[in-house]
MARVEXRO-942520 format. One record per residue (C-alpha): residue number from 1; x, y, z. Coordinates in Angstrom, 3 decimals, decimal comma. Layout:
N
nr | px | py | pz
NUM | X | Y | Z
...
//
This chain:
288
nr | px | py | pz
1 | 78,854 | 138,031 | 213,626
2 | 79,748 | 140,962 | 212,170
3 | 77,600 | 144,465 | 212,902
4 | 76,128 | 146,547 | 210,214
5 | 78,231 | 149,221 | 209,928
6 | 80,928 | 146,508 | 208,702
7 | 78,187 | 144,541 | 206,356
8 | 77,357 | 147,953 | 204,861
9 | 80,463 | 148,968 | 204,172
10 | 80,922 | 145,465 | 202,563
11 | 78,057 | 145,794 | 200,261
12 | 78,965 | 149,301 | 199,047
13 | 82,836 | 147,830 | 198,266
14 | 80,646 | 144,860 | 196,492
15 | 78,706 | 146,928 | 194,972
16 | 81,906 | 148,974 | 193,717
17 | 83,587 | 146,555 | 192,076
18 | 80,346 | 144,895 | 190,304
19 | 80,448 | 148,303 | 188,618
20 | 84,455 | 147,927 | 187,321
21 | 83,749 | 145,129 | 186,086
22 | 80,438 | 145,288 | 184,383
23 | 82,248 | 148,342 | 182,633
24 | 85,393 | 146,241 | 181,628
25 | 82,957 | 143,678 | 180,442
26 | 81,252 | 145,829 | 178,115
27 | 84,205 | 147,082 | 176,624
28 | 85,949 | 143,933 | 176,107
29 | 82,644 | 143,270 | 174,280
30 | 82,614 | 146,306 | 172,257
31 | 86,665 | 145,479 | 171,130
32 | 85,212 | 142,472 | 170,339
33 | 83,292 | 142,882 | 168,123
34 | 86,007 | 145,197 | 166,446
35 | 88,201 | 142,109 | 166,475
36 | 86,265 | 139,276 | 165,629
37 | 85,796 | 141,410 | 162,198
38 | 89,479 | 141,965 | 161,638
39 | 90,079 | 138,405 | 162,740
40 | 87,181 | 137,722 | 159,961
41 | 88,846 | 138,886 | 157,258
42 | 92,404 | 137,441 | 158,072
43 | 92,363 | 134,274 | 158,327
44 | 90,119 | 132,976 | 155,249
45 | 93,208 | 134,928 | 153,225
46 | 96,256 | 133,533 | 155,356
47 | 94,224 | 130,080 | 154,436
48 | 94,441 | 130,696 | 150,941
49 | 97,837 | 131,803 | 150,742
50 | 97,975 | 128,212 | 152,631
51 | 96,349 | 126,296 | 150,125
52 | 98,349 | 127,769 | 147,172
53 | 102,007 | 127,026 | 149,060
54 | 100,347 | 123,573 | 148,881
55 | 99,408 | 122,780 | 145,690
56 | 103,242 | 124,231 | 145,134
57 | 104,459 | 121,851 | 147,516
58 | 106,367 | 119,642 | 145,062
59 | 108,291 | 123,347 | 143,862
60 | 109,029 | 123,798 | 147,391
61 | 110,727 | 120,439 | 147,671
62 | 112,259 | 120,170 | 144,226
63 | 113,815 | 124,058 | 144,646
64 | 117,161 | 123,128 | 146,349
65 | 117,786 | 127,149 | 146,724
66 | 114,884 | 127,194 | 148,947
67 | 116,423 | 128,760 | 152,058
68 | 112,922 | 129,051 | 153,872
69 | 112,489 | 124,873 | 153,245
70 | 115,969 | 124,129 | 154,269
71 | 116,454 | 121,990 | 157,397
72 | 119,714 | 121,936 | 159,474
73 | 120,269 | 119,709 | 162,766
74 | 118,602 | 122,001 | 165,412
75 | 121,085 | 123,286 | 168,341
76 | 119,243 | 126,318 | 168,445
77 | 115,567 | 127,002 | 168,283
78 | 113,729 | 130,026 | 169,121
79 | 110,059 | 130,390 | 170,382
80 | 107,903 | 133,129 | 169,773
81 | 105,064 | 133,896 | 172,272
82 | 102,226 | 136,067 | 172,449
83 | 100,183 | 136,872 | 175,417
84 | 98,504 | 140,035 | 176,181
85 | 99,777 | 143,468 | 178,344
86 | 97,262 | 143,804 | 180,885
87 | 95,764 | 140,866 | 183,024
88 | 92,085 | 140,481 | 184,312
89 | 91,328 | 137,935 | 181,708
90 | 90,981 | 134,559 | 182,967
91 | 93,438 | 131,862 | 182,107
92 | 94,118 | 133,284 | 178,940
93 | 97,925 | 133,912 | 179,575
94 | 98,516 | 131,078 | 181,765
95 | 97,582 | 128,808 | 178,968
96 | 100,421 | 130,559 | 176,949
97 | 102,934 | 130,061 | 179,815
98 | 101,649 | 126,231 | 179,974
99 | 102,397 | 125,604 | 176,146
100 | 105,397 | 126,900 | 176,963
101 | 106,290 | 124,814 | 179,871
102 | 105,041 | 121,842 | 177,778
103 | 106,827 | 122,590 | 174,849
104 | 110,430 | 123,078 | 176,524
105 | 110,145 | 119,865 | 178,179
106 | 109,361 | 118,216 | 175,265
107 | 112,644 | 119,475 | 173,200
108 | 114,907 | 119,262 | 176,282
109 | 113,403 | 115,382 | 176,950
110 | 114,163 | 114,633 | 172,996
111 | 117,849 | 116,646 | 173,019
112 | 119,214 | 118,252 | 176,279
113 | 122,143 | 119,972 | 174,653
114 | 119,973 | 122,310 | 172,602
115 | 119,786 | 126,280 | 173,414
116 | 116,020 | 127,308 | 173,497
117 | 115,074 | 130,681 | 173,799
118 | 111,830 | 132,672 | 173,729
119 | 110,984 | 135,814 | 171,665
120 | 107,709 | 136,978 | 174,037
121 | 105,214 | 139,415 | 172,383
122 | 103,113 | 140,632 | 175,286
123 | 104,261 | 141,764 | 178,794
124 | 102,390 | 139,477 | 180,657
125 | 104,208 | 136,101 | 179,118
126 | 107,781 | 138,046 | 179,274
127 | 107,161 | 138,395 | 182,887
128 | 105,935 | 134,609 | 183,361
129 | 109,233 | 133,648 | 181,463
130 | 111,608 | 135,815 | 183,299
131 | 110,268 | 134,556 | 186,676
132 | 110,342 | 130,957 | 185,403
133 | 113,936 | 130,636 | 184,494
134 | 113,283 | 131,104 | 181,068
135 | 115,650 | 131,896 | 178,186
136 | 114,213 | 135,237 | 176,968
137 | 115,789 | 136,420 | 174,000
138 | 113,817 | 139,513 | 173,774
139 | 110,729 | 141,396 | 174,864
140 | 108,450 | 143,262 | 172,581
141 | 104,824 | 144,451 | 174,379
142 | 104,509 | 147,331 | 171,859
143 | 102,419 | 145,215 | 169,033
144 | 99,626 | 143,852 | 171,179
145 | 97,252 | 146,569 | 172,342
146 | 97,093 | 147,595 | 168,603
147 | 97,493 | 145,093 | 166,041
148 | 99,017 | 146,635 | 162,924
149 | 100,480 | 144,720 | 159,859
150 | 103,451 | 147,118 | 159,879
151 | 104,652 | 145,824 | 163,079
152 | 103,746 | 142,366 | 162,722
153 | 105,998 | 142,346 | 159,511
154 | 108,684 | 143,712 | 161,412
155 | 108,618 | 140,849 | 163,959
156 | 108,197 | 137,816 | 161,251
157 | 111,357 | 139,900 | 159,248
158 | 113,124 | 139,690 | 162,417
159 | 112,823 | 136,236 | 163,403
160 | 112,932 | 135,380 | 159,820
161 | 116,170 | 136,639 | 159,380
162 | 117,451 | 135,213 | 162,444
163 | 116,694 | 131,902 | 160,820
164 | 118,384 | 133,120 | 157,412
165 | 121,540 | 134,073 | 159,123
166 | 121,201 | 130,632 | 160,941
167 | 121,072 | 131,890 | 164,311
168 | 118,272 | 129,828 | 165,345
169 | 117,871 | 126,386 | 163,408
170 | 114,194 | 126,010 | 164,048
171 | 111,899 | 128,716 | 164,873
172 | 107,930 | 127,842 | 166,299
173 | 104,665 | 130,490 | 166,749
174 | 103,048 | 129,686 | 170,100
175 | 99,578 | 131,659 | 170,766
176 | 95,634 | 131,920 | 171,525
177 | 93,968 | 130,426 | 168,550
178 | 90,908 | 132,459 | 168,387
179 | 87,670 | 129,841 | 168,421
180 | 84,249 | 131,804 | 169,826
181 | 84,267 | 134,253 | 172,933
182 | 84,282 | 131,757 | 175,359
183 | 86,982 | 129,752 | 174,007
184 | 90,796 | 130,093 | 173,127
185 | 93,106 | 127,161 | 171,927
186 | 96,610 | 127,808 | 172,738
187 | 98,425 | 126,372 | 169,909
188 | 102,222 | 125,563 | 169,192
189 | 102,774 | 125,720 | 164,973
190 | 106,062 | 125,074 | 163,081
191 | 107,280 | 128,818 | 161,864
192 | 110,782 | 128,043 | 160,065
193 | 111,951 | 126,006 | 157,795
194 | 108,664 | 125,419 | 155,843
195 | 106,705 | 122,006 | 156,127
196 | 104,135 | 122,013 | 154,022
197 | 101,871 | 118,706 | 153,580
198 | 101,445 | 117,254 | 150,192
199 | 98,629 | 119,233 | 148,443
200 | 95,634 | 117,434 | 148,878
201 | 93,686 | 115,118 | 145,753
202 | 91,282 | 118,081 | 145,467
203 | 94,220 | 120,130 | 143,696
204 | 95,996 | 117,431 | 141,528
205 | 95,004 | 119,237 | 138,168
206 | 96,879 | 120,410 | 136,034
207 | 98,170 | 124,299 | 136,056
208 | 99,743 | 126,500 | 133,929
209 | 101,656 | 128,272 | 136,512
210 | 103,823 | 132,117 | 135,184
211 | 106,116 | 133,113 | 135,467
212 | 107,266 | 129,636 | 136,872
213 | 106,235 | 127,746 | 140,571
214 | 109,696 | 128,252 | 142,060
215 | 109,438 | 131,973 | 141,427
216 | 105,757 | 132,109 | 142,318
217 | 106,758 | 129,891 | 145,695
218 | 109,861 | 132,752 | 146,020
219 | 107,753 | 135,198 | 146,368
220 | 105,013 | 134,231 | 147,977
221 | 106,710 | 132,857 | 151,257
222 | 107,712 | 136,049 | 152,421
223 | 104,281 | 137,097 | 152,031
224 | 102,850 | 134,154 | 153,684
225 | 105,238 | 134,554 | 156,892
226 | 104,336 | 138,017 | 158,092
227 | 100,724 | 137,081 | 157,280
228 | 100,955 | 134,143 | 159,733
229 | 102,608 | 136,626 | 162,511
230 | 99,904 | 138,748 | 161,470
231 | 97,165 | 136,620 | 161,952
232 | 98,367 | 135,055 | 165,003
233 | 98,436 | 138,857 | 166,662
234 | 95,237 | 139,145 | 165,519
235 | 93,690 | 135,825 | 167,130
236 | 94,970 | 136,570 | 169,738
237 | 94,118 | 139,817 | 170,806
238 | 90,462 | 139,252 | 169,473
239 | 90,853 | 136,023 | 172,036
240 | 91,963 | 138,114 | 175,191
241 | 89,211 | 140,373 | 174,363
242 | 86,891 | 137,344 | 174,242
243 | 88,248 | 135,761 | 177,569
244 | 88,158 | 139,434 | 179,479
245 | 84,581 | 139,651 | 178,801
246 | 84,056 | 136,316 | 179,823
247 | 85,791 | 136,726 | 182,847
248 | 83,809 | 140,636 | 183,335
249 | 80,633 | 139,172 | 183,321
250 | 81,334 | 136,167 | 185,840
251 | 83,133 | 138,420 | 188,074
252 | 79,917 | 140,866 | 187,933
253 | 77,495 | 137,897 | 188,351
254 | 79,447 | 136,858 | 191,222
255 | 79,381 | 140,168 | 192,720
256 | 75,730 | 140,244 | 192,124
257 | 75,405 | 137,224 | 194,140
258 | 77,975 | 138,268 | 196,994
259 | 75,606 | 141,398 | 197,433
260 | 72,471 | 138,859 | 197,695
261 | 74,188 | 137,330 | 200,454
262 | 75,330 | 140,324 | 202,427
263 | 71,994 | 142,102 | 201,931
264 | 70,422 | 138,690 | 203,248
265 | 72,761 | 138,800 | 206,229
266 | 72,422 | 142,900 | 206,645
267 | 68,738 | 142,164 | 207,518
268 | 69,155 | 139,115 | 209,796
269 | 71,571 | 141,219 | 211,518
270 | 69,436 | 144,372 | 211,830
271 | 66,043 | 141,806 | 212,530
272 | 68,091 | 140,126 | 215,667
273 | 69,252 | 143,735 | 216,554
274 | 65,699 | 145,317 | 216,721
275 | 64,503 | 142,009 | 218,582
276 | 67,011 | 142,636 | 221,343
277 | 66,043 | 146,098 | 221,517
278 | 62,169 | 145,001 | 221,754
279 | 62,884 | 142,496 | 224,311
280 | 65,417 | 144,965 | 226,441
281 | 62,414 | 147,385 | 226,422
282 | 59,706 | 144,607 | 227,397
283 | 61,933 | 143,592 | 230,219
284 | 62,413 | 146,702 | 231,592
285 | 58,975 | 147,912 | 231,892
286 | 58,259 | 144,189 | 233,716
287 | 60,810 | 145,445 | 235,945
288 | 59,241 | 148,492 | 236,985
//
């Protein structure tokens, strides 16, 4: 059994780290709440821009110059990935690295020949990749800690034009899907070329579209990519903030717990420790 000194020391290193983490826990919450807003106000706008690609769904297919809509036999296909930089948030990045896994088999198991490779935004799922075997065909950590539309753009102009200049033949958007605090959906989404489903019943009205749809459509899908990048960045660092402080606040109730324990076992210790000392003393004075 171990003496006090030890279980004192034990409860002060407890003690310690319930402190780190009830810290980290409250400002995960406090970025939160910071994201949740931003998230807020993204997505009902990336679901419009949705809804209006569409209803223009028939321009989309009927506008042969559509490079964003074309679709080529895919030998090459590129993945982007976003994770977060720093870890301490439950399974929030493994869940990334398992979509991943997943999805690879999956387009191996249909066509072995084809080159995959993975664009990883967010150190922690370049790292996974690397040690995994994994085609990386670049890193970029710098847009997670602060999600800003300028960057964002820069990444869906990148991968965009990688398509464009038919580098890659199909391009997908793996990430956290941001659903409450507690809970993050890692998702896999089609990126490039365009799918869009037939607009639904709700929209078969009749429009007076200007200048025409195929401009409108034109214009618009350049828009609508860097808003999906954008968006996606945006789930998903409101989602790591969501799964650190979920993580925080078990660690700190576990810690609180732990201490229970070893002040529970401090005082048996010290109890069987004075006993000894009573009975040593009650034994020697029989003796004399």
């Amino acid at each position: 059994m171990a003496n006090l000194k030890e279980i004192r020391s034990r409860i002060a290193s407890v003690t310690s780290t319930r402190q780190i983490t009830s810290a980290m826990k409250m400002v995960a919450a406090a970025k939160l709440r910071k994201a949740q807003t931003f998230v807020s106000q993204i997505v009902p706008y990336k679901n419009k821009m949705q809804e209006i690609l569409s209803l223009l769904n028939e321009a989309l297919q009927e506008d042969s110059d559509n490079v964003f809509a074309t679709k080529r036999e895919v030998k090459t296909m590129l993945v982007v990935a976003v994770s977060s930089n720093k870890g301490l948030c439950g399974g929030f990045n493994g869940n990334i690295f398992k979509q991943c896994v997943a999805l690879k088999e999956k387009v191996l198991e249909k066509n072995p020949s084809i080159d995959l490779q993975f664009y990883a935004v967010g150190r922690k799922i370049s790292e996974q990749l690397q040690k995994g075997g994994f085609k990386v065909y670049k890193s970029f950590n710098e847009a997670i800690d602060k999600v800003e539309y300028s960057t964002s753009a820069a990444i869906a102009q990148e991968v965009t034009d990688l398509f464009l200049e038919k580098k890659f033949d199909s391009i997908k958007l793996v990430h956290n899907e941001f659903v409450n605090p507690a809970v993050q959906n890692a998702t896999e989404n089609d990126f490039l070329p365009l799918n869009f489903k037939a607009s639904a019943s709700k929209f078969k009205s009749d429009y007076i579209f200007e200048p025409d749809k195929q401009t409108i459509v034109r214009q618009l899908i350049p828009q609508w990519l860097k808003t999906v990048v954008f968006s996606a960045l945006a789930e998903s660092f409101a989602g790591e903030q969501g799964a650190r402080m979920t993580a925080m606040n078990k660690a700190t109730d576990n810690a609180t717990e732990l201490i229970k324990d070893l002040n529970l076992q401090y005082n048996k210790v010290r109890q069987a420790s004075i006993t000894n000392e009573i009975i040593e003393i009650v034994s020697g004075a029989n003796a004399h």
